[in-house]
N, CA, C and O atoms as a CHARMM CRD file, in Angstrom:
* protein
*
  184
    1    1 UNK  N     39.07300 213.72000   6.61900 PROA 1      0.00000
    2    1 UNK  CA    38.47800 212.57100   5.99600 PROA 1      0.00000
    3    1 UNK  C     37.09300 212.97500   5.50000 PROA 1      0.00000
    4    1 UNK  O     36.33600 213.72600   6.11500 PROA 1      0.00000
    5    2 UNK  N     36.84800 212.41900   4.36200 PROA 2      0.00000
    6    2 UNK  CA    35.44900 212.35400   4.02800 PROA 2      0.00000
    7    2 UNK  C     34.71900 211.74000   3.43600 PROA 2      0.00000
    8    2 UNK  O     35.38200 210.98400   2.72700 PROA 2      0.00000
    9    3 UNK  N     33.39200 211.55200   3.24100 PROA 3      0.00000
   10    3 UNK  CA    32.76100 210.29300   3.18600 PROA 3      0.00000
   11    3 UNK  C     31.61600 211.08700   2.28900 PROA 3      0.00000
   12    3 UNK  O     31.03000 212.16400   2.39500 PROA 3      0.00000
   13    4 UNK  N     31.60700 209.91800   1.29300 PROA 4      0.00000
   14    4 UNK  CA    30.86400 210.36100  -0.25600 PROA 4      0.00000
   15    4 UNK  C     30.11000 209.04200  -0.25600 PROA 4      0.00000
   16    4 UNK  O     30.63300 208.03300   0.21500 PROA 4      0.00000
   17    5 UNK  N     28.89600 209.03400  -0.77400 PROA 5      0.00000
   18    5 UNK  CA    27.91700 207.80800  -0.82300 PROA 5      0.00000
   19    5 UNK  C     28.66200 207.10800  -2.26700 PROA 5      0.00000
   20    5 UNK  O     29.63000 207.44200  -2.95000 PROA 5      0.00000
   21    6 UNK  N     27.66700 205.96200  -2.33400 PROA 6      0.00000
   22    6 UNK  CA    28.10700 204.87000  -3.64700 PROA 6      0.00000
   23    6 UNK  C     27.85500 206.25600  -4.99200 PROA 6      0.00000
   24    6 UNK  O     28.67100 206.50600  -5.88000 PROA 6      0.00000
   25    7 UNK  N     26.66800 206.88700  -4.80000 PROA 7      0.00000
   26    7 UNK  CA    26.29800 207.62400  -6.18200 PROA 7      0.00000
   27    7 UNK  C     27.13000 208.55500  -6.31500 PROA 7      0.00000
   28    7 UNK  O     26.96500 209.29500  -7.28500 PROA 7      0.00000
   29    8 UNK  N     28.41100 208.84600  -5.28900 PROA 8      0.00000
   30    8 UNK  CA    28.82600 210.82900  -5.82600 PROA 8      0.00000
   31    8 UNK  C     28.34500 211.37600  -5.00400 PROA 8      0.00000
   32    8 UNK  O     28.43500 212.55600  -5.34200 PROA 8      0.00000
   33    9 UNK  N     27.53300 211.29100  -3.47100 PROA 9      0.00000
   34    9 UNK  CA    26.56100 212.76400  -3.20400 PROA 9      0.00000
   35    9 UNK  C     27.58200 212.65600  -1.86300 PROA 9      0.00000
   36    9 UNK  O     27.87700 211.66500  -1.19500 PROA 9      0.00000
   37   10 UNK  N     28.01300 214.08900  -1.72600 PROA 10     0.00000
   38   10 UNK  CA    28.73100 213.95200  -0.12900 PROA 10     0.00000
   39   10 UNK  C     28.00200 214.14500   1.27900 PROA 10     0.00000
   40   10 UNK  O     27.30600 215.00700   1.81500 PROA 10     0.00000
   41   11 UNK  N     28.38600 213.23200   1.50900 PROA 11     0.00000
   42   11 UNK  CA    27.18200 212.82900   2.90900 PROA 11     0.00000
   43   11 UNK  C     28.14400 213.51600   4.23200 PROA 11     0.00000
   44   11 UNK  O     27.56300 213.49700   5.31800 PROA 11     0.00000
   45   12 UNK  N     29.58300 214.12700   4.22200 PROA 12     0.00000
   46   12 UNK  CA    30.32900 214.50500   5.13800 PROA 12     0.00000
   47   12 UNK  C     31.41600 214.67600   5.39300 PROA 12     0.00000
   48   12 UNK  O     31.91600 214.78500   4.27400 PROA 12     0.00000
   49   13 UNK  N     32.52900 214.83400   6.39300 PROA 13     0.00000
   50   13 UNK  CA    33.46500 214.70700   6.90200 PROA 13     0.00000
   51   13 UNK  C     34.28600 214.97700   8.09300 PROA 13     0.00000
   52   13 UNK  O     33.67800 215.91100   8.61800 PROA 13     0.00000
   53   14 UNK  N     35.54000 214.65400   9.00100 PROA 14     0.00000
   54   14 UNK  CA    36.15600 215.03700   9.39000 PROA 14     0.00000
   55   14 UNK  C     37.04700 215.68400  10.14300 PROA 14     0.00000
   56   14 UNK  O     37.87000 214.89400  10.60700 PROA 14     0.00000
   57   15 UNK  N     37.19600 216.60800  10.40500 PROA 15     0.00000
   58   15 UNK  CA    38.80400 217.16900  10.52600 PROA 15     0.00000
   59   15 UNK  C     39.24500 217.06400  12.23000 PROA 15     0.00000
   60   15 UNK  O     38.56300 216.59200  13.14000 PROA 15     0.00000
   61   16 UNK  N     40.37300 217.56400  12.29100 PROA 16     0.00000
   62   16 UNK  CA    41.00800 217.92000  13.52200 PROA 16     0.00000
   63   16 UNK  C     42.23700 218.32900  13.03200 PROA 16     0.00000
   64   16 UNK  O     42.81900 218.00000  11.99800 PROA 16     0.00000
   65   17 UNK  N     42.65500 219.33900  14.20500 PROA 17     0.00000
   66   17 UNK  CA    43.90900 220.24600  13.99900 PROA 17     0.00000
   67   17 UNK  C     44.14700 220.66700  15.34500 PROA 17     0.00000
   68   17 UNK  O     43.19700 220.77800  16.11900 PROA 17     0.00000
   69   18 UNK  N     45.64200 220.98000  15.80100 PROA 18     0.00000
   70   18 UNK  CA    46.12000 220.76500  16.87400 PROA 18     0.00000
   71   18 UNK  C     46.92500 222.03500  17.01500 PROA 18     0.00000
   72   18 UNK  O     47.49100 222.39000  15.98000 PROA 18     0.00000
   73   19 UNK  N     47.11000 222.86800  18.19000 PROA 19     0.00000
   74   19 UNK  CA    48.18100 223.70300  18.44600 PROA 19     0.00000
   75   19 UNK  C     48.61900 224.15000  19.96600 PROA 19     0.00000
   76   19 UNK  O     48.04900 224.67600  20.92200 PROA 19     0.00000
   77   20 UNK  N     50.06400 223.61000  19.64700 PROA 20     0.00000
   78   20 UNK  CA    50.93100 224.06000  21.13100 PROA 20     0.00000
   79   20 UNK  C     50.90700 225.58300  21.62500 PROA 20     0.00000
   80   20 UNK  O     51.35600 226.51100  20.95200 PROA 20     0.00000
   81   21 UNK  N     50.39400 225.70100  22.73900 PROA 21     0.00000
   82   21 UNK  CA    51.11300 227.30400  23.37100 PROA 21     0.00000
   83   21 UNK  C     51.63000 227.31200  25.01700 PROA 21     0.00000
   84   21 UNK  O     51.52900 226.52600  25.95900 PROA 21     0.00000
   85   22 UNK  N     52.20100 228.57200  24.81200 PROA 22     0.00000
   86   22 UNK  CA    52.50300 228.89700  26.37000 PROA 22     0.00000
   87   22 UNK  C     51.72100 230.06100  26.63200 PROA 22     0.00000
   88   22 UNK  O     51.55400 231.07700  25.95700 PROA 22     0.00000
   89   23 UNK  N     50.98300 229.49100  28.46400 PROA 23     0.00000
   90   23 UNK  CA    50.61600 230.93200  28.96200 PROA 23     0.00000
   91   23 UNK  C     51.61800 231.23600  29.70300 PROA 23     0.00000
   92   23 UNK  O     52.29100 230.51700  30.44100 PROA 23     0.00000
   93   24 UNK  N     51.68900 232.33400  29.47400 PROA 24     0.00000
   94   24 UNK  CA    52.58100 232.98800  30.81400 PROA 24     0.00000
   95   24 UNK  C     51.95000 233.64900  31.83100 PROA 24     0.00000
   96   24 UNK  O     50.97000 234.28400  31.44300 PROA 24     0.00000
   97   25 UNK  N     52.20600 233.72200  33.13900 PROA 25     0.00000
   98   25 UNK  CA    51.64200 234.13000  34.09100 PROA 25     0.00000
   99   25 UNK  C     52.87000 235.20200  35.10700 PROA 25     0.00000
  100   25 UNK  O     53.39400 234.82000  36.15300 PROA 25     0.00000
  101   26 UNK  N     53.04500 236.25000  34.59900 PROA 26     0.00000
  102   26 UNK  CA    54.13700 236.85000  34.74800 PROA 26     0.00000
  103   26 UNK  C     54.22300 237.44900  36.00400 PROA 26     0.00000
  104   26 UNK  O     55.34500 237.69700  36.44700 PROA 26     0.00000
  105   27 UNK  N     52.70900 237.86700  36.99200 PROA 27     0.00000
  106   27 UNK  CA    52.53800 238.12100  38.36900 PROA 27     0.00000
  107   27 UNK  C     52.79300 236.82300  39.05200 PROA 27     0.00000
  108   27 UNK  O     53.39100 237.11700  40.08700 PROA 27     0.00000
  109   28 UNK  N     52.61400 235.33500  38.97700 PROA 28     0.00000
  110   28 UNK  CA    52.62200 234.58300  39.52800 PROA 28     0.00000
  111   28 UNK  C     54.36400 233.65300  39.22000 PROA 28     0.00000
  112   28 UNK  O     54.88300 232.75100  39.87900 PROA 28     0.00000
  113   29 UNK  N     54.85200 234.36900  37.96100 PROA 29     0.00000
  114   29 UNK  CA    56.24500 233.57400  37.39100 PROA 29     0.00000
  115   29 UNK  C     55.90700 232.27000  37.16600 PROA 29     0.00000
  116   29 UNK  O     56.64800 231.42200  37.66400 PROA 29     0.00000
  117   30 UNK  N     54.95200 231.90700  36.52400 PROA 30     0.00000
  118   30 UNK  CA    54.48000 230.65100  35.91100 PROA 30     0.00000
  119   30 UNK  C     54.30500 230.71400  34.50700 PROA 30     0.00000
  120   30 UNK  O     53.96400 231.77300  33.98100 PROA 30     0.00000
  121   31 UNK  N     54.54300 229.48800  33.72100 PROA 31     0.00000
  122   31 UNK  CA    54.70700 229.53100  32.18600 PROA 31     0.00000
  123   31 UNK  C     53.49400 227.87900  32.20600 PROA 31     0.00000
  124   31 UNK  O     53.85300 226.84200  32.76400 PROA 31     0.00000
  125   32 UNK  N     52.32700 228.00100  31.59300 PROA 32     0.00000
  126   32 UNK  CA    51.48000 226.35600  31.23900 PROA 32     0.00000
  127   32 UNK  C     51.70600 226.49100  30.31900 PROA 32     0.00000
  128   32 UNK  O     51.74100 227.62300  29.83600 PROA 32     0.00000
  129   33 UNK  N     52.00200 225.28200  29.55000 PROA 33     0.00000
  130   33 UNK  CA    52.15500 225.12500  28.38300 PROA 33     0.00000
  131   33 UNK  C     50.98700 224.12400  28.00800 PROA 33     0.00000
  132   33 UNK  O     51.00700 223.04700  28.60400 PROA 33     0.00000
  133   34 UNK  N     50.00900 224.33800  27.12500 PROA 34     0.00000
  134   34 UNK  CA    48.66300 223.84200  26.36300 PROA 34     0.00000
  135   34 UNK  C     49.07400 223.51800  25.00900 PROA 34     0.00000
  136   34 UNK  O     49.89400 223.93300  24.18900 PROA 34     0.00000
  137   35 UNK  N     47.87400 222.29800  25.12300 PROA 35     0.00000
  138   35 UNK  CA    48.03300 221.78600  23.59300 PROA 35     0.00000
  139   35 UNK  C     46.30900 222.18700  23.97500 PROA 35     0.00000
  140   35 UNK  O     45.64200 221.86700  24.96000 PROA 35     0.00000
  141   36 UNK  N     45.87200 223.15800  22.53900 PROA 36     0.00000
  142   36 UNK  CA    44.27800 223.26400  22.40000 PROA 36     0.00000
  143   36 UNK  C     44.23500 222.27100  21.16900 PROA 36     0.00000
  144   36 UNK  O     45.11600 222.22400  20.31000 PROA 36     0.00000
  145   37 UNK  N     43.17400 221.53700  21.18900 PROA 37     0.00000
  146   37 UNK  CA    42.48300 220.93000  19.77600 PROA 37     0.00000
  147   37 UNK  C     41.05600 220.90600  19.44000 PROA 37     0.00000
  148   37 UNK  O     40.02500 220.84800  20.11100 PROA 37     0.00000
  149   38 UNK  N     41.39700 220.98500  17.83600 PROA 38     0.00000
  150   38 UNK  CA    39.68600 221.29300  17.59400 PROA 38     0.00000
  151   38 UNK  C     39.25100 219.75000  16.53000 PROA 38     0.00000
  152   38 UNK  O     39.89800 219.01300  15.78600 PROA 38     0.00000
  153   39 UNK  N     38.36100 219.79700  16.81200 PROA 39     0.00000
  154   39 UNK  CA    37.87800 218.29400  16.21000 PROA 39     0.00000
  155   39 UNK  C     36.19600 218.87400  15.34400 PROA 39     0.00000
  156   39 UNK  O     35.22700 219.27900  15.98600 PROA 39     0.00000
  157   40 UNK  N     36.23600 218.78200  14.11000 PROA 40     0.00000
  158   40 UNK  CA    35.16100 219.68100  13.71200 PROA 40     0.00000
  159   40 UNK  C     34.94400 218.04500  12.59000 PROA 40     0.00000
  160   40 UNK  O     35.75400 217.27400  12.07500 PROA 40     0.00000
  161   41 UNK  N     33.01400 218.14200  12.62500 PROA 41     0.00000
  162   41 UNK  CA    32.53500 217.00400  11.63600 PROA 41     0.00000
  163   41 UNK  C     31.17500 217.94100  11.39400 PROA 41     0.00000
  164   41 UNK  O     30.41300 218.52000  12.16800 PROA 41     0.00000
  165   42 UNK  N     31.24900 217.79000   9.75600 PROA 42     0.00000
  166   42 UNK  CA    30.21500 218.18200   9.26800 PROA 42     0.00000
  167   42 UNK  C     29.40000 216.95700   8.57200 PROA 42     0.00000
  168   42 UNK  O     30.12900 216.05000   8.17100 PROA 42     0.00000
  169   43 UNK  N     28.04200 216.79100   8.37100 PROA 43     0.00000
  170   43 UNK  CA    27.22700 216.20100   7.99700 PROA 43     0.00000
  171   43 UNK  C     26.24000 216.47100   7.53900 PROA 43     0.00000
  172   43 UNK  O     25.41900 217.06900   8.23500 PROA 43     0.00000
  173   44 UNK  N     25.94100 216.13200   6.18700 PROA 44     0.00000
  174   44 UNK  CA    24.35900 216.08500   5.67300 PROA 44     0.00000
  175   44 UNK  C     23.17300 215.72700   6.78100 PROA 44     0.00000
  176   44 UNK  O     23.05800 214.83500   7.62200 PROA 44     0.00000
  177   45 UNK  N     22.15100 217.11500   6.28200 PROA 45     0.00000
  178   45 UNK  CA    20.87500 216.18400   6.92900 PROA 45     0.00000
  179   45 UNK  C     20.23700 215.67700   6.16600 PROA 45     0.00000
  180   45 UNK  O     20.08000 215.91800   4.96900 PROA 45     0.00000
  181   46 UNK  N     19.70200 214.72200   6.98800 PROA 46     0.00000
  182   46 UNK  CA    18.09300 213.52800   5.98900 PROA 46     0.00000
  183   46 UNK  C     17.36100 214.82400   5.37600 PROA 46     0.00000
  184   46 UNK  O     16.34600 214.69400   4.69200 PROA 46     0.00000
């Protein structure tokens, strides 16, 4: 998403993105399965 003032000037935005994995833990015979996510916002400064 992003966010543009009334005049045109971009004041920002946004994002997030998501991804499934497996650790494996092959000394212990364990498999976690993770969801990591990243959530990133950029913004103008004053």
């Amino acid at each position: 998403m992003n966010y543009l003032a009334f005049d045109g000037r971009y004041l920002g935005g946004e994002w997030q993105d998501s991804t499934n994995l497996t650790v494996r833990l092959p000394v212990q015979g364990v498999a976690v399965p993770v969801i990591q996510v990243t959530h990133t916002t950029v913004a103008v400064l004053p």
